[in-house]
Each structure stands twice: as C-alpha cells, then as structure tokens.
N, C-alpha and C positions, 0 to 999 in steps of 0.2 A: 569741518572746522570753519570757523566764521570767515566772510569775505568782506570789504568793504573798504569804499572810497577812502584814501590815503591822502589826507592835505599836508603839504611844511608844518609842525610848529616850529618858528626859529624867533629867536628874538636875540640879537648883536649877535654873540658868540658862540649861542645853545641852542640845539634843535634836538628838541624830546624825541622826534620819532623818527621812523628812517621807512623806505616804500620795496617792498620785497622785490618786487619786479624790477625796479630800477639798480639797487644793488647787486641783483644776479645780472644785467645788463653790462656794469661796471667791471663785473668780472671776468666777463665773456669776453668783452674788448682787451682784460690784459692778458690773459690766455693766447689768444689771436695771439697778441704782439711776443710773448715769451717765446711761443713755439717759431714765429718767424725769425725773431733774434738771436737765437739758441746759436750758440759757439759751438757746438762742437762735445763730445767725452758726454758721460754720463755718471750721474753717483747713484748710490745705494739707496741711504737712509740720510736725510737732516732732520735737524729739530728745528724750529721756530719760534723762540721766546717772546712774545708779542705781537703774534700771527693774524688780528685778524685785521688793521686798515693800515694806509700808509705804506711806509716802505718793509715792513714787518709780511703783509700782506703781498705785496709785489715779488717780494725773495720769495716767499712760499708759491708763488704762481712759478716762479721763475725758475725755479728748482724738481717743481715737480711734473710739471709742462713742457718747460724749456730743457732738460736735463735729466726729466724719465725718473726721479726719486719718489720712494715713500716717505710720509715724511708722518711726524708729531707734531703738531704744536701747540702753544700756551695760551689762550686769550681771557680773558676777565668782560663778560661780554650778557646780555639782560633777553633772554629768552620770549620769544612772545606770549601772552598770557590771554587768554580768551578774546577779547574784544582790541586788547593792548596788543600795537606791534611789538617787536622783536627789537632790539638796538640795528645799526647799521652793521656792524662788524660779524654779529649772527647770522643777517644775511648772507650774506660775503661769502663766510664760513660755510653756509649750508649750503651755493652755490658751489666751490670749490669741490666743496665733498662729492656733490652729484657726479660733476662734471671729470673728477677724477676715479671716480667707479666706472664711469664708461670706459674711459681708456683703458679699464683694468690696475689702476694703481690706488694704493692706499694711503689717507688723509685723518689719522687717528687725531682727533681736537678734544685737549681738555682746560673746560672752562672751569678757571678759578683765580688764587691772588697767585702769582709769581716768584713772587717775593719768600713766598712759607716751604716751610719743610716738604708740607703734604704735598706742594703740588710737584718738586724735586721726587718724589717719592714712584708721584703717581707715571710722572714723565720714566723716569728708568722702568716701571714696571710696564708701559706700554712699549719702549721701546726692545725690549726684551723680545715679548711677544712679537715684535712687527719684524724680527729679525735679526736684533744684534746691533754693533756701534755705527756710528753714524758720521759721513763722510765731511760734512758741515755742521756749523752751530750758528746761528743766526740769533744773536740777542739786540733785540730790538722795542723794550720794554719803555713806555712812555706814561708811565705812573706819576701822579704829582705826590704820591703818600707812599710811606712805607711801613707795614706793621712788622718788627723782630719777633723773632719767635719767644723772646722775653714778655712782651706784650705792650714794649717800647712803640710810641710812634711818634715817626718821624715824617716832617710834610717842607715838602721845597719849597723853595722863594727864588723868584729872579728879582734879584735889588743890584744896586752898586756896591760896593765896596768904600768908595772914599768920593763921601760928600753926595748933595743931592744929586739927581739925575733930573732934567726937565725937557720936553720935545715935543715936538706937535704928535697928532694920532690921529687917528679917524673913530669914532663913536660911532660903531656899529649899528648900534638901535636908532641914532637917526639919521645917519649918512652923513655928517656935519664931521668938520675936523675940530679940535680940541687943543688943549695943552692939557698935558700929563705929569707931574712929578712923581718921583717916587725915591721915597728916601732911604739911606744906608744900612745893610741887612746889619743884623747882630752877629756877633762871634756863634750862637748858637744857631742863629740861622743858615751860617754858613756850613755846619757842621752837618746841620741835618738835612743840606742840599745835596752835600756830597754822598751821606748815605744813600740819599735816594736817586740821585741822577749820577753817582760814578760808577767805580769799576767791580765795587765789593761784591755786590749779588751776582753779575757776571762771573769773577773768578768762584764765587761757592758754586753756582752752576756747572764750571769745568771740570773743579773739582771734585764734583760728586762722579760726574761721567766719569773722570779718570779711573776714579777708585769702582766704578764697576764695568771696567771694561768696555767703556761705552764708546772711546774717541779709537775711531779708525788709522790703521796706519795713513798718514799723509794729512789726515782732518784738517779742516781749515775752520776759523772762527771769524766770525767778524760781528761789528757793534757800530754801531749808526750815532753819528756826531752831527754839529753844525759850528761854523764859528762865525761868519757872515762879516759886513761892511762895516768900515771904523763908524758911521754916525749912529751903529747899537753897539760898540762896542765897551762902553758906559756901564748898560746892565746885561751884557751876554758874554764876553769873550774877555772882559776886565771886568765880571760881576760874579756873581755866586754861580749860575752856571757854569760862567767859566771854569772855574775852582774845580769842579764836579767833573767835567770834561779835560781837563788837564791831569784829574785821578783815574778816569777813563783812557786815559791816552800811557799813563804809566803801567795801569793792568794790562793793556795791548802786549807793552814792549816784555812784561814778563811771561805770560802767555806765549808770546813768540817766541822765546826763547827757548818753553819748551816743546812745543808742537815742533820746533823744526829737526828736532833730536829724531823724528820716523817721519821726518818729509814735510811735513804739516805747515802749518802757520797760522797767526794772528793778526789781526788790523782793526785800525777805526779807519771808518770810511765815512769823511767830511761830506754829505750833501748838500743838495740846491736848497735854499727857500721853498715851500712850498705852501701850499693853501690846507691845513689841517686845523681838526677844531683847538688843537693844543697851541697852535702858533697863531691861531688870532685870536687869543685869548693874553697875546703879549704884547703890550701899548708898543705902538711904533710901526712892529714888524706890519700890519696890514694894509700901514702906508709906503712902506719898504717894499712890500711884493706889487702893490698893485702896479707902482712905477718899473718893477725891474719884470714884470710878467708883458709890461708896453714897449720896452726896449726890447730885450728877448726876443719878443715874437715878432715885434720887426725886421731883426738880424737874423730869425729862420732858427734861434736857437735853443728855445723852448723846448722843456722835457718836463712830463708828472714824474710820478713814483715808476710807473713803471718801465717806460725809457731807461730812466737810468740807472735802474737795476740792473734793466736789460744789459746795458752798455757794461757795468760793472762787471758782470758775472763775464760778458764774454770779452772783454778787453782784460780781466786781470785777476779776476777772482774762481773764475771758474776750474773745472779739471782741465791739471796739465798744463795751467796760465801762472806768469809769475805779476801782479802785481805793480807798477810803477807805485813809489814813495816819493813824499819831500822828506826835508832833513830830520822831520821828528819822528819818519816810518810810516806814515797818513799817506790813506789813498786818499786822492784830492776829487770827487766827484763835482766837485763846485767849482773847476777848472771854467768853464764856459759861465758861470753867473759874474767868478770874480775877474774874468778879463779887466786888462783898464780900459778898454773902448766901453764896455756894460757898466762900468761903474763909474767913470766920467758922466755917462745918460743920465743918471740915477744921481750924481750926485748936482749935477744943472740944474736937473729939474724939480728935486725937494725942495729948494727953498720957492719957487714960484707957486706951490701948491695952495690951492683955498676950498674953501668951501664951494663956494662959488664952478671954479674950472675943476672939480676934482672928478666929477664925470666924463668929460671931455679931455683932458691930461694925463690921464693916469688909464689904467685896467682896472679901476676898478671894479666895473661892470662886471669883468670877466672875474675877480676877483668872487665877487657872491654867489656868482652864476659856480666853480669850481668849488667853494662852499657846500652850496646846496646838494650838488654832486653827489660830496662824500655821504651824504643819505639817500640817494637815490631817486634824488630829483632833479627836473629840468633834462632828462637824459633822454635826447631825439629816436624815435620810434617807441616810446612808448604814453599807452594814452591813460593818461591819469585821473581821465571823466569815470573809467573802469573799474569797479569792485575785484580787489584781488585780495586772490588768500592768502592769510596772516601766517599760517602755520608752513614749520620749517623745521627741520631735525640737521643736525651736523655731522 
C-alpha cells in the first residue's frame, strides 16, 4: 500500500487530511490514561454512537480499556483511498481496533449515517453476535445534517432566537479578530435543529435495543451536552441549540425513568469547552476557549476529552457508581470550567482582547497547536519528515 510524506491541509476551520501515525499516537496517550484512571468493576458490552473523535472517542477508550468491554460502535468516517489518506476518526478507529486485539477484546466498527434505520439494524445484528445486551449506550452523535428515513432533510443552525446576535471572533484563516453578526433563526430553523441535535434519534436508538433485548439489566445511557458562559449564551444556551439540548435533557429524564425500573439509568453529561473541528467552526467559541484554556491551565485545571471522561466514568458513571445531578438531573462535567474564579478570568479579560495582543493574552497558540492535533499533527515523537503508510483497516 502506498507510503508518503503527510503535510496539514488546514485552512481556518477545515483540514482535509489527517497523518496515521499521529492519530494512532493520540490514541495511545488516551488508552495510557483510561487504564490508569479506571475506577474500578467492569462491564460487558457498550455501544458507541459517534465513536470515533472527541468525547465519543474517549467513552470508547474508556470503557473498553479502562473497564475491560467489548464494545460496537457507530462512526460515519472516509476510508483511505490509494494515494488519499483516511479521515482522522479512521485512524483513531483502526488504532483502537489493533490495540484492543492485543488485549484480547473486541471493537466491532460500523461506518455509516447514524441517524438511518440500516445502521440500527446493522448495530443489533453486531451486537448479537459479539454477545448479547449491553451494559452502556453512549450516544454521542455530532451531525450538523439529518436525513429521515422518509428522505426528509434536516440541517442545524446555531442562530439566536430573539434579535441579532453581534460579538467579536477570531478569523481562523488569518489570525485577526473580527466582528461577527448572526441573525434570528426561523421557526423552521429551529425545528430542524432540534431534530437533529435533541433527543429523538437517541430515544429510537433505545428503543430499538429495548425491543430486542439489547439493554442489560442495570444499563446505563448517557449523551454529551454543552451549555457554557452567559457571553454565548445569545446563540447556544438561549439559541437554537439550546432548544435542541433542552429536548435532549427531557429524553434523558424519560429514559431515566425507565432504566431505573432494572437498576439502570440515564443522564446528560454537561462538558468542558473544548477544541473540536465542530466548535471552531462556531463564531465566538475560539475566542472563548483560547482565554478559558489560559486561565485553566494556570489554575492546574485543564482537561481534554479524555480526562474527563476518565473522571466521569469513575466518579459517577461507571459500574456500581451513582452519578451526582443538579436540579434538572445533569451531571455537571463543566464544574471546574464554570467555577466563578474561571469565569471572572475569562470574563476580564474578553473585552481587552485584539488583534494585536491576542497571541500573547490568550492560548491561542495552544488553541491551533490542539486543533492540529485532532489530525494528528504536531504530536511530540513523531517525525513527519517520514513517509508513512496510508493504509489502515478497523
């Protein structure tokens, strides 16, 4: 299979290719850390619904590393093609799979849309095989589009709600800050945020496991949220995603209601900010992370995906762990972002931001540098002067 020098193409918020070696490096580092953080008990079988980057990615390290599972799961993900790499998540995925053969455990990946019948279909029929219902469900699906099985499509918007929205930003492709507007979604826009970013596809997800016997006595679910600091709270947390995550937060509570009937349970679990290509691709937030990723890591309190996974599974998610809630049932993982000491820093220092000091002020630095990452670049010990091979199976 072909070998050859791997450069970034990136440009602001897109990078076409991703570097195998560095990805499987990526992986290796969260393995390390699952299996050192690991709490304790062991499960069965999970699934994975949007398994392969991010925190999607990290549950599946952390569950099947940290906690000994076989596991399925779901990606939508761009295979390498002759001379063309692979997407980053491919990587990852075939990385995972290796590394979890060794151990002797098994990493069944099927790449397709999420969202469709066929791949509910394909998921029961693997899980069957690989042994039966499964002890977790991990939906963690980060689609901007959603096709129905009618042949309805639906595509998300983060807009406001009521009136414009205006803010400074950073302009990725030149490093210069900006002003940004973005004006009030439509009634349909909002509709078909919620289809695509709430709770609907998740509850037909459970539903389907229920009805073939797939949720283990005690199974536990959970689904990955964000609500973050009042100065996005304009177009995220009082915008159309909000909308979308507030129908997500209602599927939790019925979900919960019924897992706990054999032990079980359901949650959204609120995360940190972090650096993915889906969040800097949202005006504002790259100026939000770079200042709260400089406070943070001053205060010692910086975490990726998979810290605080880690942290999640074994403070309250894992087997045999109950969970702390606030009053709406949310596990709050964004406890150490939203302190008021972190968000006092962060909100001082937004408004002194320019173009000018925004290298100096901020992380941003580190901000690109954790970008590039998520393709497998910039990642210490490896040398990228090096022809590496493209080809990768999962």
């Amino acid at each position: 299979m072909p070998s050859q020098v791997v450069v970034p193409r990136i440009r602001g918020f897109i990078c076409t290719n991703a570097h195998p070696a560095g990805c499987a490096a990526n992986v290796q580092r969260q393995v390390a850390l699952a299996q050192k953080g690991a709490g304790g008990g062991s499960w069965k079988r999970v699934l994975v619904v949007g398994s392969s980057t991010g925190y999607g990615l990290s549950s599946l390290i952390t569950a099947v590393f940290g906690y000994g599972a076989d596991a399925v799961g779901l990606c939508f993900e761009r295979a390498p093609q002759g001379e063309k790499p692979g997407s980053a998540g491919w990587y990852n995925l075939a990385e995972v799979a290796r590394l979890a053969r060794a151990e002797g455990r098994k990493v069944v990946t099927l790449n397709g849309d999420a969202f469709s019948a066929q791949a509910k279909d394909d998921a029961v029929a693997a899980l069957k095989e690989l042994g039966g219902p499964v002890d977790l469900v991990v939906y963690s699906l980060a689609s901007p589009r959603r096709v129905d099985t009618d042949g309805k499509i639906w595509n998300s918007v983060l807009k406001p709600l009521n009136g414009t929205y205006t803010s400074k930003s950073i302009d990725l492709t030149r490093d210069t800050l900006n002003e940004v507007t973005i004006e009030p979604a439509s009634p349909e826009e909002v509709e078909a945020t919620i289809k695509v970013m709430g709770g609907e596809d998740w509850q037909t997800w459970m539903d389907r496991l229920a009805a073939e016997n797939l949720l283990a006595p005690g199974c536990r679910a959970v689904a990955y949220s964000y609500i973050g600091p009042e100065l996005t709270y304009p177009i995220y947390t009082n915008g159309t995603i909000g909308r979308a995550k507030a129908h997500l937060d209602q599927t939790a509570r019925g979900l919960n209601a019924t897992l706990a009937k054999t032990g079980g349970g359901a949650w959204v679990s609120v995360n940190k900010a972090l650096v993915t290509q889906a969040s800097s691709a949202i005006p504002v937030v790259p100026l939000y992370i770079s200042l709260l990723y400089k406070v943070m890591k001053e205060k010692g309190t910086h975490e990726g995906t998979i810290e605080q996974i880690v942290r999640l599974f074994h403070d309250g998610l894992g087997p045999g762990r109950t969970p702390r809630v606030d009053e709406k049932g949310r596990i709050r993982m964004d406890d150490w972002e939203m302190s008021p000491d972190v968000q006092k820093a962060v909100a001082r220092l937004w408004p002194t931001i320019t173009t000018e000091n925004l290298l100096t002020e901020t992380d941003y630095e580190g901000f690109k540098r954790e970008f590039r990452s998520l393709f497998g670049f910039e990642l210490p010990g490896i040398d990228y002067s090096v022809p590496v091979e493209l080809d990768a199976t999962l």
